[in-house]
C-alpha positions in Angstrom: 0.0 0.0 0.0 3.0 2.4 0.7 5.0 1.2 -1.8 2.1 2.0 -4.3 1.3 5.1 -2.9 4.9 6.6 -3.2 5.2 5.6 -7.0 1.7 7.5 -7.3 3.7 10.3 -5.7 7.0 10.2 -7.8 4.4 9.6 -10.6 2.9 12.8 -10.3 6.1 14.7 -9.5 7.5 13.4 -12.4 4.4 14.5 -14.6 4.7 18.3 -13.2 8.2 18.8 -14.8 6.3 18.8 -18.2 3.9 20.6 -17.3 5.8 23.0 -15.9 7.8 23.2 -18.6 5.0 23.3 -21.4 3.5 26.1 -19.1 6.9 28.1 -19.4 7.3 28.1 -23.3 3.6 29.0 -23.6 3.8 31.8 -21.7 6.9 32.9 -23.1 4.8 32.4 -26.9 2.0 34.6 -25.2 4.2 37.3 -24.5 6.0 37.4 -27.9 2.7 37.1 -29.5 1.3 40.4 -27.1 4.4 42.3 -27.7 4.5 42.4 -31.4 0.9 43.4 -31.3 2.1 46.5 -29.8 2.2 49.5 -32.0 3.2 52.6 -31.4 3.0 56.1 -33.8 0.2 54.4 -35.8 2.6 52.0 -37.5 5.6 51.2 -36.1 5.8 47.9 -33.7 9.5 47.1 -32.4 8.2 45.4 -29.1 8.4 41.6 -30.4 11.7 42.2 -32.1 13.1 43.6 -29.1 11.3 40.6 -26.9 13.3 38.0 -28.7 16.6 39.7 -28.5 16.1 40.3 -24.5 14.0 36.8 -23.3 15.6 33.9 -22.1 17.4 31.7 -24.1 15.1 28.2 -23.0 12.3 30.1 -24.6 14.2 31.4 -27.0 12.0 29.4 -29.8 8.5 30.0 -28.0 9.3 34.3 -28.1 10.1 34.2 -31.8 7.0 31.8 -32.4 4.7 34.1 -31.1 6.0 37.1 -31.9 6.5 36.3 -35.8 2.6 35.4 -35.8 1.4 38.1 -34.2 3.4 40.0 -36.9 1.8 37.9 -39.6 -2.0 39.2 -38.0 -3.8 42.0 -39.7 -2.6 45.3 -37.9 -1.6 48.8 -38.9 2.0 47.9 -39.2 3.9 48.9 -42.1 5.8 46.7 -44.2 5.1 43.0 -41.6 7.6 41.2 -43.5 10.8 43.5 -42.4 9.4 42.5 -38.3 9.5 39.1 -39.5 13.4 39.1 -41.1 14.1 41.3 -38.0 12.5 38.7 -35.7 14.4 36.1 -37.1 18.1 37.5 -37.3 17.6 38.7 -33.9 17.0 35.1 -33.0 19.9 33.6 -35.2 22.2 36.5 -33.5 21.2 35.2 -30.1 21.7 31.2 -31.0 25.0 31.7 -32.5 26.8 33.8 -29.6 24.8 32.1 -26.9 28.6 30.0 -26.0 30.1 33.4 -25.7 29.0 33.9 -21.9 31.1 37.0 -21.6 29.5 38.6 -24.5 25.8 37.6 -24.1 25.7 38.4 -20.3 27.3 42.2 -21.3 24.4 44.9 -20.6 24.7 46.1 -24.3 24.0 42.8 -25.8 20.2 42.4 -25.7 19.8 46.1 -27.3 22.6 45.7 -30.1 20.4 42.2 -30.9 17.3 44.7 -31.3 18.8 47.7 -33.1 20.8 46.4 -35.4 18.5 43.7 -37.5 15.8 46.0 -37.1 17.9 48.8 -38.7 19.4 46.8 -41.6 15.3 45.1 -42.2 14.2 48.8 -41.9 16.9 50.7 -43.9 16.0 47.8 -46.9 12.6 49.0 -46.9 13.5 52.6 -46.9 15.8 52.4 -50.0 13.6 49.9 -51.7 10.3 52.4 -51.2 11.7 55.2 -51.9 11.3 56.5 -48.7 11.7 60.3 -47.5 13.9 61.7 -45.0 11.3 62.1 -41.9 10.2 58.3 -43.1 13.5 57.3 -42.5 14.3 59.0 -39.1 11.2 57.3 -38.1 12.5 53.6 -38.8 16.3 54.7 -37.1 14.0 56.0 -34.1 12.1 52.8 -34.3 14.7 50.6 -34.0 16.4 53.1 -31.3 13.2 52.7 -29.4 13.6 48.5 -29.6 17.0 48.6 -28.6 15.8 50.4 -25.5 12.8 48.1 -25.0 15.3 45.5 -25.2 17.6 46.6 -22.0 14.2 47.2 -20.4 13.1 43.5 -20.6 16.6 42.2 -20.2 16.4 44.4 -16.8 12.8 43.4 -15.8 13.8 39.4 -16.7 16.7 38.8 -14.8 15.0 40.8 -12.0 12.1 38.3 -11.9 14.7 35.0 -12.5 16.5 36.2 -9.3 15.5 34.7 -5.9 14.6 38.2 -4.6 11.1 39.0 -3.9 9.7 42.4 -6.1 10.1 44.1 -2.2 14.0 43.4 -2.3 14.0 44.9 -6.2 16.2 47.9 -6.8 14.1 51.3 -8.0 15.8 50.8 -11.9 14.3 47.5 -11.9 10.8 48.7 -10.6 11.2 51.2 -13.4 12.0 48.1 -15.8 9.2 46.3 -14.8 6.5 49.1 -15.1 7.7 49.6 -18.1 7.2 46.0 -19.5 3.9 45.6 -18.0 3.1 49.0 -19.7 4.1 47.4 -23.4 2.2 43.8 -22.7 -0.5 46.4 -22.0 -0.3 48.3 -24.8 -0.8 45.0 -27.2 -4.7 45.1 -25.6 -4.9 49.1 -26.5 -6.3 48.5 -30.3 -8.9 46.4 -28.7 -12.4 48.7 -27.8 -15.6 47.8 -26.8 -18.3 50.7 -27.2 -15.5 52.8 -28.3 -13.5 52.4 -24.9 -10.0 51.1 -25.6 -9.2 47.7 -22.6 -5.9 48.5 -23.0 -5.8 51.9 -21.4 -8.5 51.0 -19.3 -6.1 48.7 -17.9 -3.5 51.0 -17.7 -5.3 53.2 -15.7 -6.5 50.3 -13.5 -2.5 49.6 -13.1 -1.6 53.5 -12.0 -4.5 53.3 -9.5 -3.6 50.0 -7.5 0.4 51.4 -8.0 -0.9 54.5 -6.1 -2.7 52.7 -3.1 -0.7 50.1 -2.2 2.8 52.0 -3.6 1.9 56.2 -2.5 3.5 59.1 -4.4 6.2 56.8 -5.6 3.9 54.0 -6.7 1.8 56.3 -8.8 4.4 58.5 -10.5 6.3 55.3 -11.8 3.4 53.8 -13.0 1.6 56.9 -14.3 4.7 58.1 -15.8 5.8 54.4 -17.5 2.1 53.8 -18.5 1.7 57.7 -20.1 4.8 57.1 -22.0 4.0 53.9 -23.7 0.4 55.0 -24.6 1.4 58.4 -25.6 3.2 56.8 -28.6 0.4 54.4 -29.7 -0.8 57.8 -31.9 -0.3 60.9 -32.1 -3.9 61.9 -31.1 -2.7 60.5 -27.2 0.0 63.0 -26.9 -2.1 64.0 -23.6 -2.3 60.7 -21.6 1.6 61.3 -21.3 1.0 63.9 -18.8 -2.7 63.0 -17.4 -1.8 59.7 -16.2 1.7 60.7 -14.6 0.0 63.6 -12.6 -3.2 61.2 -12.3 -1.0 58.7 -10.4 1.0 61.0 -8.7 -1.9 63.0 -7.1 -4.0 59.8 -6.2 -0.6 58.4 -4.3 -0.8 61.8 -2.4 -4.1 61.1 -1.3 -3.9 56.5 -1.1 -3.9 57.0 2.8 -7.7 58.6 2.5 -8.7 55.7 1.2 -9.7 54.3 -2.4 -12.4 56.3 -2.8 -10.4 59.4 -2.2 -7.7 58.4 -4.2 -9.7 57.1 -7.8 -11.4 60.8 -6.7 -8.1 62.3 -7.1 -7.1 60.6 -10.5 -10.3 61.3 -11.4 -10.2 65.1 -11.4 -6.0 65.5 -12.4 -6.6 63.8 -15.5 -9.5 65.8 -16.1 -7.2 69.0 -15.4 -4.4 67.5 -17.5 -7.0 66.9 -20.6 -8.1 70.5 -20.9 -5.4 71.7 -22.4 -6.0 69.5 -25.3 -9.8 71.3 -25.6 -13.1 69.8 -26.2 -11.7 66.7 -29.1 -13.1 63.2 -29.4 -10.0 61.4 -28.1 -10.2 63.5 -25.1 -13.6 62.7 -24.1 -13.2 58.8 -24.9 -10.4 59.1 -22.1 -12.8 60.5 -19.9 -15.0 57.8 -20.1 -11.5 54.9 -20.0 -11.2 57.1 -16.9 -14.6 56.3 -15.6 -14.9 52.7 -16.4 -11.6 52.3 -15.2 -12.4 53.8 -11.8 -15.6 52.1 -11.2 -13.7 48.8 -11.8 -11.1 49.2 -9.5 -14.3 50.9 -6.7 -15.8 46.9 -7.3 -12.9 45.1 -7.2 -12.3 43.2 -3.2 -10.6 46.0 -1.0 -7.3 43.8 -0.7 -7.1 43.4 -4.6 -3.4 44.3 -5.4 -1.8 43.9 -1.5 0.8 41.7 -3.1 2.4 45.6 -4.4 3.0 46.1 -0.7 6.3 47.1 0.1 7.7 47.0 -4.0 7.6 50.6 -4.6 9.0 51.9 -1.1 12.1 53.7 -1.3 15.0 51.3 0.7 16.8 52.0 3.6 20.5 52.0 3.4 21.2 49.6 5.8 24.7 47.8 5.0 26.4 50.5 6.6 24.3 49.8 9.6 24.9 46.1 9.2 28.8 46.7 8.8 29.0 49.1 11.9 26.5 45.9 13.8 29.7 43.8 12.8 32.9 46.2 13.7 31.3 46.7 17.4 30.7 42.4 17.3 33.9 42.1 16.5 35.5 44.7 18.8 32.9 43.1 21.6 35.0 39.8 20.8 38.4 41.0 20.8 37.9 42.8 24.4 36.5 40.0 25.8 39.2 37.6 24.2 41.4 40.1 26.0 40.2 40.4 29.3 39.9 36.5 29.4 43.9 36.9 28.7 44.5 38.9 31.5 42.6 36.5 33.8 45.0 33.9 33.0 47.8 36.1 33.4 46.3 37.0 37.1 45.8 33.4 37.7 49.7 32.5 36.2 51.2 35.1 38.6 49.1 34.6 41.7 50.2 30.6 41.2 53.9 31.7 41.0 53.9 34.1 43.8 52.0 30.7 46.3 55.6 29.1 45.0 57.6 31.6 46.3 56.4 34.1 48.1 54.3 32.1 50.2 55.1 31.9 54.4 57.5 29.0 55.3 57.1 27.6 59.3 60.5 26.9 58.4 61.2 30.6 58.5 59.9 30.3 62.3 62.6 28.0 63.2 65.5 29.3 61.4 64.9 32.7 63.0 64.4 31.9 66.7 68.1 29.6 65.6 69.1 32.8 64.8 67.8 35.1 67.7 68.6 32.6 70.6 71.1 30.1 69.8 73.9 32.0 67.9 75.4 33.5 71.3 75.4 30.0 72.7 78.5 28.1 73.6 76.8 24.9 72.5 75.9 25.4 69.3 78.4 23.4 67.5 77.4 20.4 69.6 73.8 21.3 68.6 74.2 22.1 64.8 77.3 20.9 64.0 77.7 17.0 65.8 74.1 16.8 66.7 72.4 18.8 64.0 69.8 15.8 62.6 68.9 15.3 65.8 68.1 18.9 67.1 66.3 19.7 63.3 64.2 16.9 64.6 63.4 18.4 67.7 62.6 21.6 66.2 59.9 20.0 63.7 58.5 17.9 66.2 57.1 20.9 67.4 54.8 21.7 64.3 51.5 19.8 65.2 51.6 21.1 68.8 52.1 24.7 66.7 49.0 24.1 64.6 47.4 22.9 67.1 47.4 24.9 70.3 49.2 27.7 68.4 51.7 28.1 70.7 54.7 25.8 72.6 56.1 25.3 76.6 59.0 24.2 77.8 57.5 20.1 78.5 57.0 20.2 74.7 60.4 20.0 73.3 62.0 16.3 73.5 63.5 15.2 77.4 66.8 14.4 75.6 66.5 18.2 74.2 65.4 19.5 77.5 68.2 17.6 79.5 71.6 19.0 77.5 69.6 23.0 76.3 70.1 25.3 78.7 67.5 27.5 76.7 64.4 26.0 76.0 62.3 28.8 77.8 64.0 31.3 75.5 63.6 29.3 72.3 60.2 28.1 73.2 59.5 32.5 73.9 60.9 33.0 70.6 59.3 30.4 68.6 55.5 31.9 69.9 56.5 35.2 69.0 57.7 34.5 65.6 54.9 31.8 65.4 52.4 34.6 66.0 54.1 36.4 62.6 54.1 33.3 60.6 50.2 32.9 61.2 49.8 36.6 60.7 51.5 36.3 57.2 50.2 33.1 56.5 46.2 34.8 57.0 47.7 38.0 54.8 48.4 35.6 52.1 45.4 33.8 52.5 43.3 36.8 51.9 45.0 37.7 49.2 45.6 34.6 47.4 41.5 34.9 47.9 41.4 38.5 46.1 43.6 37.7 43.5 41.6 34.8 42.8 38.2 37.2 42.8 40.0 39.8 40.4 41.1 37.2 38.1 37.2 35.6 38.3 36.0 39.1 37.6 38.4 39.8 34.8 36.8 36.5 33.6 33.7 37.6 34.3 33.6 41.0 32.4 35.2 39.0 29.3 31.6 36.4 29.2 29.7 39.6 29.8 31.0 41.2 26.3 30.8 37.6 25.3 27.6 37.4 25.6 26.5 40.8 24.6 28.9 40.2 21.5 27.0 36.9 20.3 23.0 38.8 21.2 23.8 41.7 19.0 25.2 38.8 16.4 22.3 36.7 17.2 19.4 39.7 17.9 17.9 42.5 16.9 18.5 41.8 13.2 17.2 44.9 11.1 14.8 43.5 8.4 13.9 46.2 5.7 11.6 44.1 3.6 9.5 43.8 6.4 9.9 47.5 7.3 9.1 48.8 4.0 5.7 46.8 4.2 4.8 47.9 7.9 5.3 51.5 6.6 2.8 50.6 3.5 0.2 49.3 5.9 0.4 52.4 8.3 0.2 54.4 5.2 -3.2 52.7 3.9 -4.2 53.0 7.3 -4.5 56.6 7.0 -1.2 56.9 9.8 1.8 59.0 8.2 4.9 57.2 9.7 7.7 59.2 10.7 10.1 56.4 11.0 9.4 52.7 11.4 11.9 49.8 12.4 11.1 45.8 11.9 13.8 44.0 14.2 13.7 39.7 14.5 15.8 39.3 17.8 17.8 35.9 18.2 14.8 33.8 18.6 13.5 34.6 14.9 10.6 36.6 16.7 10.0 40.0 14.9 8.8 43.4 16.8 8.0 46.0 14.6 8.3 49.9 15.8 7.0 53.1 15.0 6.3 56.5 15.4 3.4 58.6 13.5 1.7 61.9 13.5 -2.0 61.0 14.6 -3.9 60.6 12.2 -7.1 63.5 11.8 -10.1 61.2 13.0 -7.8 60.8 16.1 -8.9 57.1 16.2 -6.7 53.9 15.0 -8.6 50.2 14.3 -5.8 48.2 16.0 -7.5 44.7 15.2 -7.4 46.0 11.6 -4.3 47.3 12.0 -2.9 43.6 13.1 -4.7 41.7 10.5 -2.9 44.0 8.0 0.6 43.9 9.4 0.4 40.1 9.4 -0.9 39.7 5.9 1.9 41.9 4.8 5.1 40.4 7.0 3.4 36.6 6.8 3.6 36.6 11.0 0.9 36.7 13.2 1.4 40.2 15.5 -0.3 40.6 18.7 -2.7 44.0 19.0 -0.7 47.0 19.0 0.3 49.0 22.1 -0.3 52.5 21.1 0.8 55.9 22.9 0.3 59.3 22.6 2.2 62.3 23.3 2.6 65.8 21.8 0.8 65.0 18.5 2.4 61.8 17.9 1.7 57.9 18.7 4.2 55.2 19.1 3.2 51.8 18.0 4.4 48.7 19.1 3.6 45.1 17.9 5.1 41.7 18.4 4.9 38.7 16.9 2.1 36.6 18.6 3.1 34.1 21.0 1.3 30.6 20.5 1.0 30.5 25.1 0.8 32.4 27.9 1.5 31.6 31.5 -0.4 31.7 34.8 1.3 32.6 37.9 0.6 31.9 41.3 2.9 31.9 44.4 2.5 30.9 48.5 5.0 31.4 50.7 4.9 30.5 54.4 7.6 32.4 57.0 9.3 30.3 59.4 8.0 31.3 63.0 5.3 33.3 61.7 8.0 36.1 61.4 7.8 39.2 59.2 11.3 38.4 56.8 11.0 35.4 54.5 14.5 33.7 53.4 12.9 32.6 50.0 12.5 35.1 47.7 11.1 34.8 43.8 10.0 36.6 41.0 8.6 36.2 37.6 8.6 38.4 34.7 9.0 38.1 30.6 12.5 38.8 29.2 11.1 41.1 26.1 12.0 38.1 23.8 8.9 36.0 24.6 10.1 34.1 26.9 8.6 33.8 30.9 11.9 33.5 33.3 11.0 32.7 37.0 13.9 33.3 40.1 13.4 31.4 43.2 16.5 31.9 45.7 16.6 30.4 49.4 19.2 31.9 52.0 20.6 29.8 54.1 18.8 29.3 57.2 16.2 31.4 57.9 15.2 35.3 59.5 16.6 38.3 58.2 20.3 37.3 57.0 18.4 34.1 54.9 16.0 37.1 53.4 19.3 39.4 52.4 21.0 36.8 50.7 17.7 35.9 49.1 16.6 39.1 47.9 19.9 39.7 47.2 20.7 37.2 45.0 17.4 36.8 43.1 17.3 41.1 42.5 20.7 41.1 41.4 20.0 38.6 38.6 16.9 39.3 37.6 18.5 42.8 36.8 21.2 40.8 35.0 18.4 38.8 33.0 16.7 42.4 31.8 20.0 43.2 31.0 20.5 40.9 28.7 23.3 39.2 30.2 23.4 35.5 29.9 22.2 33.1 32.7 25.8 31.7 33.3 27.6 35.0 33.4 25.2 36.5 35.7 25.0 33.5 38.0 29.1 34.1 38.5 28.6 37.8 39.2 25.8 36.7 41.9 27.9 34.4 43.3 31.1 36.8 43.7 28.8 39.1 45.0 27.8 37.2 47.8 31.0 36.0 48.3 32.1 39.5 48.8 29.6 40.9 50.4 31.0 40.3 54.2 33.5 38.5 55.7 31.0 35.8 56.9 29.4 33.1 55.3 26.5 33.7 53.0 24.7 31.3 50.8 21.5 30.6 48.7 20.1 28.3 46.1 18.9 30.0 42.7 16.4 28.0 40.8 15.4 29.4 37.3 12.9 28.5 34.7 12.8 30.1 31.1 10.0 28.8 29.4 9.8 30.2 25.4 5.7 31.1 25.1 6.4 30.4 21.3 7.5 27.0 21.3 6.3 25.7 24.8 10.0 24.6 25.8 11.2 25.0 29.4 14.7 24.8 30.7 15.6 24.1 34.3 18.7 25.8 35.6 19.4 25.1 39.1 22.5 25.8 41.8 22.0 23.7 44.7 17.9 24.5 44.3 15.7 21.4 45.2 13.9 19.6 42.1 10.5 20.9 40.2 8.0 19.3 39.2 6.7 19.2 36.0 2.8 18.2 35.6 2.3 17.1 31.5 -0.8 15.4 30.3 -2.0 14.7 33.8 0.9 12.9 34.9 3.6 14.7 37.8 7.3 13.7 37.6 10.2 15.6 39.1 12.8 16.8 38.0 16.0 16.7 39.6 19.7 18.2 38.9 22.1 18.4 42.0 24.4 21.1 42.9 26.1 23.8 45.1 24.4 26.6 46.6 26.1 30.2 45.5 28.5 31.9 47.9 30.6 28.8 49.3 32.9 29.0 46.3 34.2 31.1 44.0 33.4 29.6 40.9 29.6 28.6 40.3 27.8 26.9 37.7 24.4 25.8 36.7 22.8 22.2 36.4 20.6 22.3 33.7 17.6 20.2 32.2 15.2 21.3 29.5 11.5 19.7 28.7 8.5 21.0 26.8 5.0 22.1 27.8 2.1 21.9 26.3 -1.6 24.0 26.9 -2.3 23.1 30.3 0.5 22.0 31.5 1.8 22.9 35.1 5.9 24.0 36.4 5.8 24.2 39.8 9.3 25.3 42.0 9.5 24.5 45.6 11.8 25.8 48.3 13.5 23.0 50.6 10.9 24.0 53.6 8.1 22.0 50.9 10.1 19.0 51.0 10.2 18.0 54.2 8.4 15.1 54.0 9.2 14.0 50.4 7.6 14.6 47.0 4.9 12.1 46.3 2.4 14.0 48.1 3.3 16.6 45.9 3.0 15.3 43.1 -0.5 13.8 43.9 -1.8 17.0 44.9 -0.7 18.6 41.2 -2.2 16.0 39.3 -5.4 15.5 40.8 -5.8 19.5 40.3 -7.8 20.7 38.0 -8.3 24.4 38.4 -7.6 27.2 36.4 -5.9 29.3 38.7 -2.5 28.3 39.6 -2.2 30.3 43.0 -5.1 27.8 44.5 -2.3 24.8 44.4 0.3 27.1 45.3 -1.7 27.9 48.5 -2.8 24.0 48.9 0.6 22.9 48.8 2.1 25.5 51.5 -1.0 24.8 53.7 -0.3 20.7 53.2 3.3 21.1 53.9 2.9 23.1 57.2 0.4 20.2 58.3 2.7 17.2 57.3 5.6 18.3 58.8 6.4 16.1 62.1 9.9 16.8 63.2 9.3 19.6 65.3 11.4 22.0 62.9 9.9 24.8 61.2 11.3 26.7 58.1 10.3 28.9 54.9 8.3 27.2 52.8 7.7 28.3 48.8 5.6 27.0 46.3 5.4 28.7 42.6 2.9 27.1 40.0 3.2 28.1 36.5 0.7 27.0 34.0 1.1 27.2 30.1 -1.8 28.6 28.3 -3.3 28.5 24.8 -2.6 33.0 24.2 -5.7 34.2 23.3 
C-alpha cells in the first residue's frame, strides 16, 4: 500500500516537470505574441523584435513563435515582413553567440540584438520604397526605441529570474518592470468595446492600484511608465503622457484617505491635465477609460493588489548599519578575548607568587636559631655534631604549633630538655615569631582569595562582552523588507509614519516599531491594523500598544506568541516572622520568553532574606539586561561572596519557558527539584548542585522539557520537601483548576500540616501553567 502510494507520488512529481515546462514556453509564446501586437506612432511595432533579443534563451524558440505570428496578423503595421526578417536575425544573432558567456551576459548585448537587424530590415525597406527623410528617421527611431525596450526587458527578466522578492527589487528595476507591463498592456490598446480602448482602461486600473498600495512613488512610476508607452500608440494620445503621470501622482498623495479618495483624485488631475488639449473626441473617450476604469477598480475586493506592498518603497540604506552591527561584534570579541587573557595572566602570577612568596614555618625556626642560639656556647654540639637530631626536635614541634598555636618548655623532647640550657627562651621566641608566621600566613590567604576574585571578575567582564557580542550577532536583526511593508500598511491605514523599524531578535521573533503623526479622526482600528501587518510580513502580530504624546503615537507590535502563563505563588515564614529567606520573581524577558527566580538563603530570618533578595534582585537585573544566565549566575555568586566576611549562601532555581515553542529549561544551583505536571501525569525533575556563595566559581545544572496547553511548572523551596515529593506530586495531578495560585496555597498549607519533626522553616511554592494565548 506504501509502496504504491509513493510511486503515485514520484508519478505525479514526475508528470509536473512537463507541465511546468510546457506552461513556461507557452507563456513565453504569449508574450512574444502580445508584444508584437504593440504599436506605437500608428505603424511602427519594435516590441516583439526587441522581446526576442532580451528573453531567455530556454524560450528562445517559443518568443520568436509568437511574436513572428502576431506579426503575420492584420494590424496597422507597415511593411510586416521586415518584423518578421528582424525577428528572425535577432534570433539567429542570439543562437550563435549564446557560448560566448562573456559577450551575451554584457548589458549592451540584448539592445545591439534589437537595433541592429531592425535597422538593416528597416533601412532595406526605406531604400527599396523610396522612402523620404522624416520616413527614415522614423525607422532609425524605431529601432532606437527597440533597442531600448530591449535593456528594459533584459532588466525586468533577470530581476524576476533572481531569488529576490519584487520588495528586495532595486528602483531601476521597478522602473523596468513598469515599463514592461506598460508594453504587454499596450498589445490590448487597439482592442475597444463601445469605443473604450481595454488596453488603457487597464493601464489606468494599473496607476491606480500602484498609487494605493505604492503612495507618491507607486503612482508617478506607473503613471509616468504607462503615459509614456500609450502616448506613442498615436499621435492623437500626446495628452495621456501627462494626465496619467499627474493622475498617479496626485492619487498616491491622497492612497492614505482611502480608495475612494484616491480614484477621486485621478479622477479630477486627469481631467485637469485633458483641458489643455480642448473639447476633441480622443479626449472625451479618455474620460469615459477614466470612468470605467475607476468604477472597476471601486468593485474590485478591498485587498485586490496587496501583493504591491512594500515594491515601490524607497529602501533603507542599511549595509552601513549592518557593517557598523559587525565592527562593534567584533570589537565586543576582541575585548572579551582580552580580558579573558588577562585572567590567566592574574591566575599565572598569583600561582607563581603561592611558589615563592608564600610563608614558610621553616622561616619560624631558622629565626628563633638565629635570635637565641647564635650566642650559645653549644651550638656546635647542637648544629654541628648533633644537628639531625636537634632539626628533629625543632619539627617535632609543628603539630603542637598548629594545634594549640603556641609551645612550653614540656613540649620540646627530654633528651632536648636535658643538655639545652634554653628551651624557655627558644620556646619564647618560637610563639612570638609563630604569632608572625600565622599573621602572614592569613595575609596571604586573603589575598591569594582576592587575587583569585580579580582574576574571576576579569573572567567575568570578558563572558559579559561575550555574551552581549554573540545577542547583537544573534538579535535585533534589522529586516527592511518587512519595514518597507509595515510603513505601506500604516500608510493605507491613513497613519503618516515618521520612522518605522522591523527587528527579528535571536529567537527569529519580529517586533515591529513606530512612530506617526495621529492621524485627523484621532482614532486607529488596531484589530485591523494587526490583521494587516500580518498579511503583509506573513507573521501573526499581537494588537498593538499605542501611545500618545505631543501629537504623535508610538506603536508597538510583536509577533504573537502561541501561550501564555499563569502565575501563582505561596510562601509560608518560618515562626510566623515578618522576613521570609525565600525570595522569587517572575517576569518576561522582552523576547517572549517567561523567566522565573526562586533563591533560598541559608537558614532562615533576616540574614536568609538578604541573601535571598539579594541574590534573586541582582540577577533578575542581569536577566533584563540581557546578560546571559551563566555569566550573571558568577557575578551573583562573587557578590555574595564579597559581600561580608561571613558566610553567605542561597540556592537560585530558574525557569525560562519560550511562550512560542512551549520549551522549558531548568537551571538550578544547589535549588531542590521541580515538578513538571504534562498530560496529567507529575514527575520531578532533579539536577544536584552547590548553593552560590561557598565558592568562587559557580555553575548551573541544567535540564530542558516541553509544555504543552495546560501543563503545570511548579518550584518549591527545601521547607516543601520536608516530607518527600509524592504527596506533591499527587496533589498537582489530581488539580484541576484554572488558577494556579489555588495549588500554590494548597501545597504551602499541606506542607505546614505534614511536617512532624518539630522544625519549622520557609516554605515556597510557585505554580506556573502554560496557556493556549488568546
Amino acid at each position: 500500500m506504501i509502496a504504491e502510494k509513493t510511486k503515485r507520488i514520484r508519478f505525479s512529481q514526475a508528470a509536473a516537470v512537463p507541465a511546468k515546462l510546457a506552461a513556461r514556453q507557452l507563456a513565453a509564446f504569449t508574450i512574444g505574441l502580445l508584444c508584437s501586437r504593440g504599436v506605437v506612432f500608428g505603424q511602427y511595432a519594435p516590441f516583439g523584435v526587441a522581446v526576442v533579443a532580451a528573453g531567455p534563451y530556454s524560450v528562445l524558440f517559443s518568443l520568436t513563435l509568437g511574436s513572428a505570428i502576431g506579426y503575420m496578423l492584420p494590424s496597422g503595421m507597415v511593411v510586416p515582413v521586415h518584423y518578421l526578417a528582424a525577428v528572425i536575425a535577432a534570433a539567429a544573432i542570439r543562437w550563435a553567440l549564446n557560448d560566448l558567456v562573456k559577450l551575451r551576459m554584457h548589458p549592451i548585448f540584448a539592445p545591439s540584438a534589437a537595433f541592429l537587424p531592425l535597422l538593416t530590415t528597416s533601412i532595406a525597406v526605406a531604400a527599396v520604397s523610396s522612402a523620404t527623410f522624416s520616413e527614415t528617421v522614423m525607422y532609425v527611431s524605431e529601432s532606437l526605441l527597440a533597442g531600448v525596450s530591449a535593456y528594459f526587458f533584459r532588466r525586468s527578466i533577470t530581476a524576476a529570474e533572481s531569488e529576490r522578492s519584487a520588495a528586495e527589487w532595486t528602483p531601476q528595476e521597478i522602473a523596468c518592470a513598469a515599463f514592461t507591463i506598460s508594453v504587454l498592456l499596450l498589445s490590448f490598446s487597439e482592442l475597444t468595446l463601445w469605443g473604450v480602448s481595454v488596453g488603457r482602461v487597464l493601464a489606468i486600473l494599473a496607476v491606480l492600484f500602484a498609487a494605493r498600495y505604492g503612495g507618491v512613488a507607486g503612482g508617478s512610476i506607473a503613471g509616468v511608465t504607462a503615459g509614456l508607452t500609450f502616448s506613442l500608440a498615436t499621435s492623437g494620445l500626446n495628452y495621456v503622457s501627462g494626465a496619467y503621470a499627474l493622475g498617479g501622482l496626485v492619487a498616491g498623495l491622497f492612497s492614505p484617505l482611502g480608495r475612494l479618495a484616491s480614484a477621486a483624485a485621478f479622477v479630477l488631475a486627469n481631467g485637469i491635465a485633458s483641458l489643455q488639449v480642448g473639447n476633441q473626441k480622443a479626449v472625451i473617450v479618455g474620460l469615459y477609460e477614466v470612468a470605467a476604469a475607476t468604477v472597476i477598480y471601486l468593485l474590485l475586493p478591498a485587498k485586490t493588489g496587496s501583493f504591491l506592498v512594500g515594491v515601490f518603497s524607497r529602501r533603507d540604506d542599511s549595509e552601513s548599519a549592518e557593517g557598523l552591527r559587525k565592527s562593534i561584534v567584533m570589537k565586543l570579541d576582541f575585548a572579551a578575548k582580552a580580558l579573558e587573557g588577562v585572567a590567566t595572566s592574574v591566575e599565572e602570577v598569583s600561582r607563581r607568587l603561592e611558589q615563592t612568596a608564600a610563608p614558610d614555618i621553616d622561616d619560624v625556626y631558622n629565626k628563633t636559631i638565629e635570635h637565641v642560639c647564635r650566642t650559645c656556647g653549644l651550638k656546635g654540639y647542637c648544629w654541628e655534631k648533633s644537628y639531625n637530631k636537634t632539626m628533629d626536635a625543632f619539627n617535632n614541634l609543628t603539630p603542637t604549633l598548629r594545634e594549640k598555636r603556641k609551645v612550653e618548655h614540656d613540649d620540646f623532647r627530654e633528651e632536648f630538655r636535658t643538655h639545652c640550657s634554653r628551651v624557655d627562651r627558644l620556646a619564647e621566641s618560637i610563639n612570638k615569631y609563630y604569632a608572625d608566621f600565622c599573621a602572614m600566613e592569613a595575609a596571604e590567604k586573603r589575598a591569594k582569595q582576592i587575587r583569585s576574585m580579580v582574576a574571576e571578575q576579569f573572567t567575568i567582564t570578558g563572558s559579559m562582552l561575550e555574551d552581549m557580542a554573540s545577542d547583537m550577532e544573534m538579535c535585533e536583526k534589522y529586516d527592511p523588507a518587512a519595514t518597507q511593508k509595515t510603513a505601506e500598511v500604516l500608510r493605507l491605514a491613513g497613519i503618516q509614519p515618521m520612522s518605522v523599524s522591523c527587528r527579528i531578535d535571536r529567537f527569529g521573533h519580529m517586533s515591529a516599531e513606530a512612530v506617526a503623526a495621529l492621524p485627523q479622526s484621532g482614532r486607529i482600528n488596531r484589530s485591523k491594523l494587526r490583521e494587516e501587518l500580518s498579511r503583509a510580513c506573513g507573521r501573526e502580530f499581537d494588537v498593538p500598544a499605542i501611545t500618545t504624546e505631543a501629537g504623535k503615537c508610538r506603536i508597538q507590535i510583536n509577533e504573537r506568541a502561541a501561550y501564555k502563563v499563569k502565575t501563582g505563588c505561596a510562601q509560608h515564614i518560618c515562626g510566623n516572622g515578618k522576613l521570609c529567606g525565600d525570595c522569587w520573581t517572575s517576569f518576561p524577558d522582552g523576547s517572549g520568553r517567561v523567566v522565573s527566580i526562586l533563591c533560598d538563603g541559608m537558614g532562615t530570618g533576616g540574614r536568609a532574606a538578604v541573601d535571598g533578595a539579594m541574590a534573586s534582585g541582582i540577577m533578575e537585573r542581569l536577566v533584563k539586561a540581557g546578560i546571559g544566565f551563566d555569566t550573571g549566575l558568577r557575578i551573583v555568586n562573587s557578590a555574595l561572596v564579597a559581600k561580608s566576611g561571613d558566610e553567605s549562601l542561597s540556592t537560585m532555581d530558574v525557569s525560562v519557558i519560550d511562550l512560542y515553542t512551549g520549551e522549558v529549561t531548568l537551571l538550578k544551583a544547589g535549588a531542590p527539584g521541580a515538578i513538571l505536571r504534562k498530560k496529567g501525569h507529575a514527575v520531578v525533575r532533579d539536577t544536584p548542585g552547590l548553593p552560590i556563595g561557598i565558592l568562587n566559581e559557580a555553575s548551573f545544572n541544567r535540564s530542558a522539557d516541553s509544555l504543552s496547553d495546560g501543563d503545570l511548572l511548579v518550584m518549591l523551596s527545601d521547607g516543601a520537601l520536608s516530607s518527600g515529593s509524592d504527596w506533591i506530586c499527587e496533589e498537582v495531578e489530581k488539580w484541576d483548576g484554572t488558577l494556579p495560585q489555588e495549588l500554590a496555597e494548597t501545597i504551602v498549607s499541606k506542607a505546614i500540616a505534614r511536617r512532624s519533626d518539630g522544625h519549622d522553616d520557609d516554605i515556597t511554592a510557585l505554580v506556573l501553567m502554560l496557556c493556549k494565548a488568546e
